[in-house]
Every structure is written in C-alpha cells, then in structure tokens.
CHARMM internal coordinates of N, CA and C (Angstrom, degrees):
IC EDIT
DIST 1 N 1 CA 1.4608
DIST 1 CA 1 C 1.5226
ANGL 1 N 1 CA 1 C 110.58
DIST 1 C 2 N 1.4629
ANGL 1 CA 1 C 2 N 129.24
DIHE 1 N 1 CA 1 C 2 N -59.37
DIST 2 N 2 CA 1.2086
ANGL 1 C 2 N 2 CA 125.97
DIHE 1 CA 1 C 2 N 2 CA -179.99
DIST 2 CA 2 C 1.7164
ANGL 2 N 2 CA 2 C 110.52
DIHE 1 C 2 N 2 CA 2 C -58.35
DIST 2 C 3 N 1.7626
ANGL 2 CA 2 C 3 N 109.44
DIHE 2 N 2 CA 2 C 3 N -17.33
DIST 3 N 3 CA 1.5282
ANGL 2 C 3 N 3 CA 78.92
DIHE 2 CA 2 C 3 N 3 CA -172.27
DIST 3 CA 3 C 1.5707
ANGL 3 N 3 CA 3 C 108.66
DIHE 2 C 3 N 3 CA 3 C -100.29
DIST 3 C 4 N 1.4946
ANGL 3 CA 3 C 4 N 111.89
DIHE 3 N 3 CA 3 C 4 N 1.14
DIST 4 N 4 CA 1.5683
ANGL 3 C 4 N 4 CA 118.82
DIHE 3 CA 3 C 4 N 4 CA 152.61
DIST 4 CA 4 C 1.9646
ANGL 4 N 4 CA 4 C 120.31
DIHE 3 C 4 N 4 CA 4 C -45.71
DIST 4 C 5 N 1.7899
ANGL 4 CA 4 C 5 N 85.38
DIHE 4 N 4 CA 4 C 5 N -49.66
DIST 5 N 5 CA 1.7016
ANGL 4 C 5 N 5 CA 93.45
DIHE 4 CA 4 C 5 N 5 CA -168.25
DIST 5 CA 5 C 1.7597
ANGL 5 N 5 CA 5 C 96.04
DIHE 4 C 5 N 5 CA 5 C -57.10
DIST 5 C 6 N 1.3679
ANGL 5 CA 5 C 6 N 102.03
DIHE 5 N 5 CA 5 C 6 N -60.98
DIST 6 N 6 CA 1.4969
ANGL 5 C 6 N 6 CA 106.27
DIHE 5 CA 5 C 6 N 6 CA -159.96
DIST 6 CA 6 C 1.7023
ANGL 6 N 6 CA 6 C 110.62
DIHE 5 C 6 N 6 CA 6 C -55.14
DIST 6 C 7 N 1.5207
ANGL 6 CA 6 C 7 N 108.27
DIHE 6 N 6 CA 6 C 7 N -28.51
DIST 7 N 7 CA 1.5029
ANGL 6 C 7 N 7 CA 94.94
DIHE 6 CA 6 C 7 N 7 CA -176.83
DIST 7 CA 7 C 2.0199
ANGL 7 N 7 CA 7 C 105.13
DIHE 6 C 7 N 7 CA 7 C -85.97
DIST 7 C 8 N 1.2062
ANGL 7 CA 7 C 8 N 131.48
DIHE 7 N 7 CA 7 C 8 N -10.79
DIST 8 N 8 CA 1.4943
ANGL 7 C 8 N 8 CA 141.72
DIHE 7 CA 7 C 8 N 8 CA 173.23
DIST 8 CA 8 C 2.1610
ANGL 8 N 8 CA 8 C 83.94
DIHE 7 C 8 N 8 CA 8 C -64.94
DIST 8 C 9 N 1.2036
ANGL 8 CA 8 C 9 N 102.68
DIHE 8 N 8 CA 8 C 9 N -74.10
DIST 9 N 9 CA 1.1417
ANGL 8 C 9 N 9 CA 94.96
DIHE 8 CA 8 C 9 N 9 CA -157.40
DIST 9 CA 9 C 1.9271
ANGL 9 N 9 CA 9 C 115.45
DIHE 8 C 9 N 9 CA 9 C -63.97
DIST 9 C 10 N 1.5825
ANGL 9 CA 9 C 10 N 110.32
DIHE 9 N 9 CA 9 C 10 N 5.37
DIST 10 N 10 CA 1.3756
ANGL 9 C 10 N 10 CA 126.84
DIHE 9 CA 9 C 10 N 10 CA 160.98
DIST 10 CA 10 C 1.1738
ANGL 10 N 10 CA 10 C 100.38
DIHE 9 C 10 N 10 CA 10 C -48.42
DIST 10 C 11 N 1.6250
ANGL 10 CA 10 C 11 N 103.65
DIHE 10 N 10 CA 10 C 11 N -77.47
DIST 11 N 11 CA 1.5552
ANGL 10 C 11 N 11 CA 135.54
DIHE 10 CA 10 C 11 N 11 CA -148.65
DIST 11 CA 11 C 1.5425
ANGL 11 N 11 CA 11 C 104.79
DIHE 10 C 11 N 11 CA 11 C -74.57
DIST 11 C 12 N 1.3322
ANGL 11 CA 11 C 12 N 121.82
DIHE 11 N 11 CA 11 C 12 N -10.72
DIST 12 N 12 CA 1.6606
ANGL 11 C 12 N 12 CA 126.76
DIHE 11 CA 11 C 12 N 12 CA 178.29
DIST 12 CA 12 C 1.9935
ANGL 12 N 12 CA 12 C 93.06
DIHE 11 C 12 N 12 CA 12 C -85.56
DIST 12 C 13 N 1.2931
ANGL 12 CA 12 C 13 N 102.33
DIHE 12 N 12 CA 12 C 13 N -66.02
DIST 13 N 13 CA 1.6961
ANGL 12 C 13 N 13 CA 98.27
DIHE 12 CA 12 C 13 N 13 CA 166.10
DIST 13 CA 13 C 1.0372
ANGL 13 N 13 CA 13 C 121.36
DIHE 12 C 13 N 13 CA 13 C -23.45
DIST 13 C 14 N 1.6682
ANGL 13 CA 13 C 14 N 120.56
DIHE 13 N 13 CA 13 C 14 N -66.28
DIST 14 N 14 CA 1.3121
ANGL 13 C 14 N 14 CA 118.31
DIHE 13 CA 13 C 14 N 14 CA -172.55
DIST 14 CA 14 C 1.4465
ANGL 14 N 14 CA 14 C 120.84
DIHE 13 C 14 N 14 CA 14 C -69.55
DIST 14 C 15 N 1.3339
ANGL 14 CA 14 C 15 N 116.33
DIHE 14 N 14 CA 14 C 15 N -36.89
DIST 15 N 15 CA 1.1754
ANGL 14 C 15 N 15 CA 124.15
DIHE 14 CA 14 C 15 N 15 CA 178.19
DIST 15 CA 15 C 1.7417
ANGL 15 N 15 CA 15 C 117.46
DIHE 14 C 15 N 15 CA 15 C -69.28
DIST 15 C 16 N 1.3526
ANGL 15 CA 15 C 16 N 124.04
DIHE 15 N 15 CA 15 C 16 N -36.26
DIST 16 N 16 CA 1.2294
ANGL 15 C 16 N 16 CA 122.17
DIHE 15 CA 15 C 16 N 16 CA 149.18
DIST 16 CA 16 C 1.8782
ANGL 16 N 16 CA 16 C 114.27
DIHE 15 C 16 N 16 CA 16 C -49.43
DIST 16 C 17 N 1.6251
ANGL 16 CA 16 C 17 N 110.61
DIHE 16 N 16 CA 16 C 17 N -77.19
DIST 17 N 17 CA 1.2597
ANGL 16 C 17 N 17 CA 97.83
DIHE 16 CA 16 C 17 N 17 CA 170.78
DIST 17 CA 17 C 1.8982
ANGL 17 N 17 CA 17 C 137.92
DIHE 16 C 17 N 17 CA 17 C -25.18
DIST 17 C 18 N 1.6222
ANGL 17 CA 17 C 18 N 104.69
DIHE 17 N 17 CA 17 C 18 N -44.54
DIST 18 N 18 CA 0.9594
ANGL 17 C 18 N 18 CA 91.75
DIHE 17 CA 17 C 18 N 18 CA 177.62
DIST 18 CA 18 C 1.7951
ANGL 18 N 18 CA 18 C 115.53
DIHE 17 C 18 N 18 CA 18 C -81.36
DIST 18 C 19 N 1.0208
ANGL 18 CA 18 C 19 N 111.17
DIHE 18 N 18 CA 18 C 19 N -8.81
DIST 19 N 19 CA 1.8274
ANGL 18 C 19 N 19 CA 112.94
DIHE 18 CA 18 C 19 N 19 CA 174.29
DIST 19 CA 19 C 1.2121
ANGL 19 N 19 CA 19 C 102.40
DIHE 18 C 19 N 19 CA 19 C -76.42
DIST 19 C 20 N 1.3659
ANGL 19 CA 19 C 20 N 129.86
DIHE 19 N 19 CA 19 C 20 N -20.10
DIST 20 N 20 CA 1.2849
ANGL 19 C 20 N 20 CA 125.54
DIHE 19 CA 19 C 20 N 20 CA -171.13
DIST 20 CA 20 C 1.9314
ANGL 20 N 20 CA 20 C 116.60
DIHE 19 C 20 N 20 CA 20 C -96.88
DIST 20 C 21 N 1.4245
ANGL 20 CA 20 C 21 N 81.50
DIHE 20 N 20 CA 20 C 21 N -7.62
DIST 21 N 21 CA 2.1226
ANGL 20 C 21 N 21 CA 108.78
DIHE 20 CA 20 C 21 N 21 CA 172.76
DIST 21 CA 21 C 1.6242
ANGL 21 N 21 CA 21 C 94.57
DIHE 20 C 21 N 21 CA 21 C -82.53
DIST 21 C 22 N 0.9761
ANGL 21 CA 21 C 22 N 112.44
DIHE 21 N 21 CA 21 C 22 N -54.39
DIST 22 N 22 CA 1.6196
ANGL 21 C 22 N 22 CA 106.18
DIHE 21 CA 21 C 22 N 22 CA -149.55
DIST 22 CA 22 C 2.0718
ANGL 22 N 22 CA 22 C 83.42
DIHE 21 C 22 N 22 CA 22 C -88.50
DIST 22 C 23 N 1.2757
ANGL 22 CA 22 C 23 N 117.39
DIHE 22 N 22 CA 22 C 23 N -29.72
DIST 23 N 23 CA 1.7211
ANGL 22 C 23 N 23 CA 75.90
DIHE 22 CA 22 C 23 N 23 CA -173.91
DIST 23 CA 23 C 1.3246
ANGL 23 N 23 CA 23 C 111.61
DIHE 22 C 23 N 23 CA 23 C -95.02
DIST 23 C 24 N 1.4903
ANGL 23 CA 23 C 24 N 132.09
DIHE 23 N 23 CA 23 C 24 N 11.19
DIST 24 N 24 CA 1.3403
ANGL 23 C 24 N 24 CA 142.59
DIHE 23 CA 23 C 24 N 24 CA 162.45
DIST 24 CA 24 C 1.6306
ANGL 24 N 24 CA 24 C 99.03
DIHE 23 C 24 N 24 CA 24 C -72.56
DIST 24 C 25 N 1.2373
ANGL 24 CA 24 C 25 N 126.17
DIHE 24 N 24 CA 24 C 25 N -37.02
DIST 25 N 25 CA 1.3431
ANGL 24 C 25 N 25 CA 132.40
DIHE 24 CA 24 C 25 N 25 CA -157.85
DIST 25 CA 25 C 1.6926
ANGL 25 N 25 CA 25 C 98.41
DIHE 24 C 25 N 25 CA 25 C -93.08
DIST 25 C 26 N 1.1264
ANGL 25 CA 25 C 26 N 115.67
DIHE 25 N 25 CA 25 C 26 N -35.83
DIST 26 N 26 CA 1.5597
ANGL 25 C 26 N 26 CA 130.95
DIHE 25 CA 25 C 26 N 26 CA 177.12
DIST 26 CA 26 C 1.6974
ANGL 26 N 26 CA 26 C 102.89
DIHE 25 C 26 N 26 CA 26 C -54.36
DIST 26 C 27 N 1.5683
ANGL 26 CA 26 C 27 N 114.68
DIHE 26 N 26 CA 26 C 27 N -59.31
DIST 27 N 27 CA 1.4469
ANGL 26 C 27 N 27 CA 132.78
DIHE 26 CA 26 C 27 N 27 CA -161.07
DIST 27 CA 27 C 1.6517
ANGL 27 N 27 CA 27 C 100.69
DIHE 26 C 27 N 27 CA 27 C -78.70
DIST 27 C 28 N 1.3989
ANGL 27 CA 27 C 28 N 112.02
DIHE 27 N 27 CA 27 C 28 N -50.14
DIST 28 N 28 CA 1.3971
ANGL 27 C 28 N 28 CA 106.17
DIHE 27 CA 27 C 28 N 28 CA 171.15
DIST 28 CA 28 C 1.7816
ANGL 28 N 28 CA 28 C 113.62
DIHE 27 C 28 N 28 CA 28 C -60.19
DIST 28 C 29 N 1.1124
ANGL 28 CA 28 C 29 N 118.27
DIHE 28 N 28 CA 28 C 29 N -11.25
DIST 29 N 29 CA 1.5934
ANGL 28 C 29 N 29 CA 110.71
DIHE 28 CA 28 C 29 N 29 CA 170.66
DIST 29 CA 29 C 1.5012
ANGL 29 N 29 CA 29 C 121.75
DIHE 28 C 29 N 29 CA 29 C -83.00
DIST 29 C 30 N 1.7098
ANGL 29 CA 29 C 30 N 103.06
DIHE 29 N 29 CA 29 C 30 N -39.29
DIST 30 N 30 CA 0.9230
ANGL 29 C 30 N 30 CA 97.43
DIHE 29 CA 29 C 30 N 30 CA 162.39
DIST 30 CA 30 C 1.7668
ANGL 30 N 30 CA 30 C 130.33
DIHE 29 C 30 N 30 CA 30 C -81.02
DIST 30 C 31 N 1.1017
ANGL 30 CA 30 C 31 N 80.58
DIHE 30 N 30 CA 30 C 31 N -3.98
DIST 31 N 31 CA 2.1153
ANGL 30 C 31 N 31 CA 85.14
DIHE 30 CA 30 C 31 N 31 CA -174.32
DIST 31 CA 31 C 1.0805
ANGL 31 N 31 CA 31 C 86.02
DIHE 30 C 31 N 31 CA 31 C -80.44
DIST 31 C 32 N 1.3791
ANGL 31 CA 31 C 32 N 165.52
DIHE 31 N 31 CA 31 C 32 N 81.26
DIST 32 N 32 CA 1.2036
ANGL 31 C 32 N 32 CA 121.13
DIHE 31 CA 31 C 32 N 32 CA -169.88
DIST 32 CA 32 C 1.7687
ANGL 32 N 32 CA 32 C 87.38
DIHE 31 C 32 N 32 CA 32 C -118.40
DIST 32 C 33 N 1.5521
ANGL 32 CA 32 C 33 N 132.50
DIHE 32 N 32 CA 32 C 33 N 27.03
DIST 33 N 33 CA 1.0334
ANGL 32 C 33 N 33 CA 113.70
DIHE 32 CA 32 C 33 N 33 CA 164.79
DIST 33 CA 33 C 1.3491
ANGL 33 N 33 CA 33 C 105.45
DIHE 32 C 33 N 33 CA 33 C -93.33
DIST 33 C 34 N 1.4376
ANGL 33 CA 33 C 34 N 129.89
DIHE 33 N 33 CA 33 C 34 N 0.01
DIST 34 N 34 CA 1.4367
ANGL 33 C 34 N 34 CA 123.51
DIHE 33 CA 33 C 34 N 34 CA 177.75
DIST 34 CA 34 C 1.5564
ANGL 34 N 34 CA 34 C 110.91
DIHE 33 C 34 N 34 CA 34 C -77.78
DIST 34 C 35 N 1.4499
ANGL 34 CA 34 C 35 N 99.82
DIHE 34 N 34 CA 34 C 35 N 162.80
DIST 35 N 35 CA 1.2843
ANGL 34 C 35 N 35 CA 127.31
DIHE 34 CA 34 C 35 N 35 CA -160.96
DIST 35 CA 35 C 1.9545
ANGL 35 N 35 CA 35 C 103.40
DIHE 34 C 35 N 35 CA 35 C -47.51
DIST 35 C 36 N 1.0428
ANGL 35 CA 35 C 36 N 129.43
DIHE 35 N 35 CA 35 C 36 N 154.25
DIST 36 N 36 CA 1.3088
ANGL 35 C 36 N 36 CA 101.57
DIHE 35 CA 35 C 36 N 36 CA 164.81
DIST 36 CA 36 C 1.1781
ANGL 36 N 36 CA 36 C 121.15
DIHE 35 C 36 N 36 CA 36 C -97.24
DIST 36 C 37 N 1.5349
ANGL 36 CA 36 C 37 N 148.16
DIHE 36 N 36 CA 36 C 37 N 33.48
DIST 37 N 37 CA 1.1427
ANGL 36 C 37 N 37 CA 143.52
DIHE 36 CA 36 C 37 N 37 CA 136.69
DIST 37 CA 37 C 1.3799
ANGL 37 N 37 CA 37 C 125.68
DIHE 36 C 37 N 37 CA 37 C -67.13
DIST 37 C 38 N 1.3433
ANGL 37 CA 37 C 38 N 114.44
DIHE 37 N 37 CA 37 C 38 N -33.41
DIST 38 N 38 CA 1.3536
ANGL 37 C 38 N 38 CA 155.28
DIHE 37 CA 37 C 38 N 38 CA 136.05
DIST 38 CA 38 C 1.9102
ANGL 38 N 38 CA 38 C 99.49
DIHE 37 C 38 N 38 CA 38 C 4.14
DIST 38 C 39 N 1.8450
ANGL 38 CA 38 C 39 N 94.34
DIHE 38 N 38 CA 38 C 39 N -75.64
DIST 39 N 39 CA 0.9421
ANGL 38 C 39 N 39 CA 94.07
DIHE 38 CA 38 C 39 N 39 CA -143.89
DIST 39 CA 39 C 1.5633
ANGL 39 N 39 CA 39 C 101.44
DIHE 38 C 39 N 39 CA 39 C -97.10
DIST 39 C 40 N 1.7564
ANGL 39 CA 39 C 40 N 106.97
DIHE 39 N 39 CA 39 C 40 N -25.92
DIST 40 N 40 CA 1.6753
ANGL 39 C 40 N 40 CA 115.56
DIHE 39 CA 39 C 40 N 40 CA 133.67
DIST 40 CA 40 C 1.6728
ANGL 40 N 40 CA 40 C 115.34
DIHE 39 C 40 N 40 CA 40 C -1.71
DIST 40 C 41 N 1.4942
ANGL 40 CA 40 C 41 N 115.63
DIHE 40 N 40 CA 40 C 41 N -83.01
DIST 41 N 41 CA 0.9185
ANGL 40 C 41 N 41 CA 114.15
DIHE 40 CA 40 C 41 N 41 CA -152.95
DIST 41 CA 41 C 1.6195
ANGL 41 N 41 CA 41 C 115.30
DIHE 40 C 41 N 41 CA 41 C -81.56
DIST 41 C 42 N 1.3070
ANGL 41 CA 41 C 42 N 109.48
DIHE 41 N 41 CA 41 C 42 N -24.86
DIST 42 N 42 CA 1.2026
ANGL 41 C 42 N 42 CA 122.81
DIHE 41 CA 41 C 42 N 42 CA -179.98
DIST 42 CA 42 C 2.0784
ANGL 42 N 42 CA 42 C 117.60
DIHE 41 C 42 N 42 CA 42 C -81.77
DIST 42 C 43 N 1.1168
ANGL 42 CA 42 C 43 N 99.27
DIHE 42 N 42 CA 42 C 43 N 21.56
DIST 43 N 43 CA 1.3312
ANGL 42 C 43 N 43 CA 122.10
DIHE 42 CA 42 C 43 N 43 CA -179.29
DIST 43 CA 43 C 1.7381
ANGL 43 N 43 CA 43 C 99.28
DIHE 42 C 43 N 43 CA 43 C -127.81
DIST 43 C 44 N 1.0702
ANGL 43 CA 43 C 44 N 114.54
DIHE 43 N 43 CA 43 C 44 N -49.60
DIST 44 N 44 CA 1.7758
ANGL 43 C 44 N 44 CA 115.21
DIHE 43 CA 43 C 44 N 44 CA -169.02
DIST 44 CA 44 C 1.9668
ANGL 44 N 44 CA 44 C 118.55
DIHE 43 C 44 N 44 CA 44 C -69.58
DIST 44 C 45 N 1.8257
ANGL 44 CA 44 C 45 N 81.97
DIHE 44 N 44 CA 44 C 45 N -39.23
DIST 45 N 45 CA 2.0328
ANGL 44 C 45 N 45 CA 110.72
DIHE 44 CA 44 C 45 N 45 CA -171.21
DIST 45 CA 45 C 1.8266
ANGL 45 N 45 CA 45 C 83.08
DIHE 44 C 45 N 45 CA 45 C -41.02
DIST 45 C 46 N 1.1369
ANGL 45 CA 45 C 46 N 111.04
DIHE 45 N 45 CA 45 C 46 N -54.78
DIST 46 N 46 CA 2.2373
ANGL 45 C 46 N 46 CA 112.02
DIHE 45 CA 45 C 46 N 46 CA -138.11
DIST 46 CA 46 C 2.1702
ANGL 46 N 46 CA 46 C 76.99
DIHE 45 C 46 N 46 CA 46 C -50.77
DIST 46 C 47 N 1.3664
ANGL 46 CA 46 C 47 N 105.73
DIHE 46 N 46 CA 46 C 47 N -43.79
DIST 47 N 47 CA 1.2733
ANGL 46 C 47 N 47 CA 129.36
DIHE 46 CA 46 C 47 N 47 CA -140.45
DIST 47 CA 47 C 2.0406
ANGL 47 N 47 CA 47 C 97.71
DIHE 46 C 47 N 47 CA 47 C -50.81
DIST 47 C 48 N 1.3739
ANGL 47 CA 47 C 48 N 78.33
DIHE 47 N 47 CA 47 C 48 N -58.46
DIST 48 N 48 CA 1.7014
ANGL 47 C 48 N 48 CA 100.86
DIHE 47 CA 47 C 48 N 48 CA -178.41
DIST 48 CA 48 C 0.9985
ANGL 48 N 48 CA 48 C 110.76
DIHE 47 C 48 N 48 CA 48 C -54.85
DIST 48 C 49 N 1.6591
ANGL 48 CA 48 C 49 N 114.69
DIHE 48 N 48 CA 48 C 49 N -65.45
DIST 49 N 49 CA 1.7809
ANGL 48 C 49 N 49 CA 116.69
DIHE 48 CA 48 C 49 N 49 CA -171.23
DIST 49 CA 49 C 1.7713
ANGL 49 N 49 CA 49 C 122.88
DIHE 48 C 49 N 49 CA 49 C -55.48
DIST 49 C 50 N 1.8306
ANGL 49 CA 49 C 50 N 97.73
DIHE 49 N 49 CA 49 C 50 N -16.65
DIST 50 N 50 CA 1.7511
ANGL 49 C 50 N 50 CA 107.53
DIHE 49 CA 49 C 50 N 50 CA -179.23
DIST 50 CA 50 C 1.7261
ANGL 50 N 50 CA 50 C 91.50
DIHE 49 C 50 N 50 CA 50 C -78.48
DIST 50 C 51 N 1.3505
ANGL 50 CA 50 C 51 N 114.59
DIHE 50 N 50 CA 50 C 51 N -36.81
DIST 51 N 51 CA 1.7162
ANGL 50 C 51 N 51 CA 102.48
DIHE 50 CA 50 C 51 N 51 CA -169.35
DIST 51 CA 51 C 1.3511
ANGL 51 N 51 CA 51 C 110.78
DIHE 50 C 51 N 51 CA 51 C -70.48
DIST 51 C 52 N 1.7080
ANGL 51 CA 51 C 52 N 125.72
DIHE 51 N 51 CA 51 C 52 N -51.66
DIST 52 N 52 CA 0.9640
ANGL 51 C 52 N 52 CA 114.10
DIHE 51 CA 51 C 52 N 52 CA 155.60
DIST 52 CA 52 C 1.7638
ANGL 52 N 52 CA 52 C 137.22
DIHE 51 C 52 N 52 CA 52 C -18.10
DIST 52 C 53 N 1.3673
ANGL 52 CA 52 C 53 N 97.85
DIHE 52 N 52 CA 52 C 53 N -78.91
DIST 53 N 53 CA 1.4995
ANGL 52 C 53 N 53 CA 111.46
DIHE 52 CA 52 C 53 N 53 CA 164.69
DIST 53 CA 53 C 1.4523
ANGL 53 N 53 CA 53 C 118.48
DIHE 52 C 53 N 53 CA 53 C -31.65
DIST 53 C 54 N 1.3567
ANGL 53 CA 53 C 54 N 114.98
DIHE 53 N 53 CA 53 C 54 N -71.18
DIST 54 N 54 CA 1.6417
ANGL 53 C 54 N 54 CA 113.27
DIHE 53 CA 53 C 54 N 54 CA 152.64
DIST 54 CA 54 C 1.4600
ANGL 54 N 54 CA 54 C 115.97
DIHE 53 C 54 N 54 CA 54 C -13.27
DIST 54 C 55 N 1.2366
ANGL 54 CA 54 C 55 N 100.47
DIHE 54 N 54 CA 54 C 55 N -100.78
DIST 55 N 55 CA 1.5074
ANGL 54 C 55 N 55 CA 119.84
DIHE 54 CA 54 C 55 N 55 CA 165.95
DIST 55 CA 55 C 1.5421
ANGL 55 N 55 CA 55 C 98.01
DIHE 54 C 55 N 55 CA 55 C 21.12
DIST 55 C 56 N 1.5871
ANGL 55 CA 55 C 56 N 99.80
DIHE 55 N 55 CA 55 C 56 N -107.90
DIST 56 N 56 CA 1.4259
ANGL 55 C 56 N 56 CA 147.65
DIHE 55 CA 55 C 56 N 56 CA -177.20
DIST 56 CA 56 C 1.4163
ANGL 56 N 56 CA 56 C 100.42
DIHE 55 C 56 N 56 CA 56 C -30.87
DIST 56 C 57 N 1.5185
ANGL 56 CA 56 C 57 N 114.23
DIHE 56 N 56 CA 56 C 57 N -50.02
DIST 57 N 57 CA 1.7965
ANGL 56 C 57 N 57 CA 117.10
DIHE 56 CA 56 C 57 N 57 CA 173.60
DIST 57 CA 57 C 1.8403
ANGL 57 N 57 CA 57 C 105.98
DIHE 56 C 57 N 57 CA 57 C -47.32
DIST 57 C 58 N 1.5839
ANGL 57 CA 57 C 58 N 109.72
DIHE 57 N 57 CA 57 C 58 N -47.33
DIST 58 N 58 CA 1.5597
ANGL 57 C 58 N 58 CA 104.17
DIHE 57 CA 57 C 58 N 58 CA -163.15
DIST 58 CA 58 C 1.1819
ANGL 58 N 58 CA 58 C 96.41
DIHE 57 C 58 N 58 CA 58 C -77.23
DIST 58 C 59 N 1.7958
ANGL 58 CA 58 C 59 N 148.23
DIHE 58 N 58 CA 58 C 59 N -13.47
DIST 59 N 59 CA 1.0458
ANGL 58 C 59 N 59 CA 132.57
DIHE 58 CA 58 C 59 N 59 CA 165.37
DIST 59 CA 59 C 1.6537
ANGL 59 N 59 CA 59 C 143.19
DIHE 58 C 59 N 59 CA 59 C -76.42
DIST 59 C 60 N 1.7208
ANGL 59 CA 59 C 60 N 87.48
DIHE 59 N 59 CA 59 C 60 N -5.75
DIST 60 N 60 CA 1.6128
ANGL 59 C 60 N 60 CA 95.26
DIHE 59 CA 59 C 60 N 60 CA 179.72
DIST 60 CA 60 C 1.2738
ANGL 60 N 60 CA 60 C 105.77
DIHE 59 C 60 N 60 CA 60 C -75.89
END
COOR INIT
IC SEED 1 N 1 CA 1 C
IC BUILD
C-alpha cells in the first residue's frame, strides 16, 4: 500500500512538473522578446523543482 501511495504521489509530481514545462515553454514562445537566458531559465526551473520534489518524496 505505501508503495502505491508513494509512487501516485511520483506521478502527481511529474505530471504537475511536466504542466509546469510546457507553460514556461508556452510563455517563453510567446515572450520571445525576452532576453534568452530569460527564456533559458524559464524552460530548465519546472525541470529542477520536479527533481527536487522527487528527491524529498524518496526521503519521507
């Protein structure tokens, strides 16, 4: 049972993370007069905060 919960609450991570790829990736298309580090970073951030999150999941 717990290793159902923990892998649901994987797949909620990832699945947030990846909504959080495509509308960083959405806004940087349309921003597209911003800088391109700008838009660099705002494509990579969703990337980091899901590994983190991960992370932190295998430690509870």
């Amino acid at each position: 049972m717990f290793e159902t919960v923990a892998s649901l609450e994987g797949g909620a991570a990832i699945l947030v993370g990846f909504g959080l790829c495509h509308l960083c990736f959405a806004v940087g298309v349309f921003a597209s007069y911003l800088p391109r580090y700008v838009r660099v970073f705002m494509m990579v951030f969703p990337e980091l905060l899901v590994g983190s999150v991960s992370v932190s999941l295998l430690f509870v």
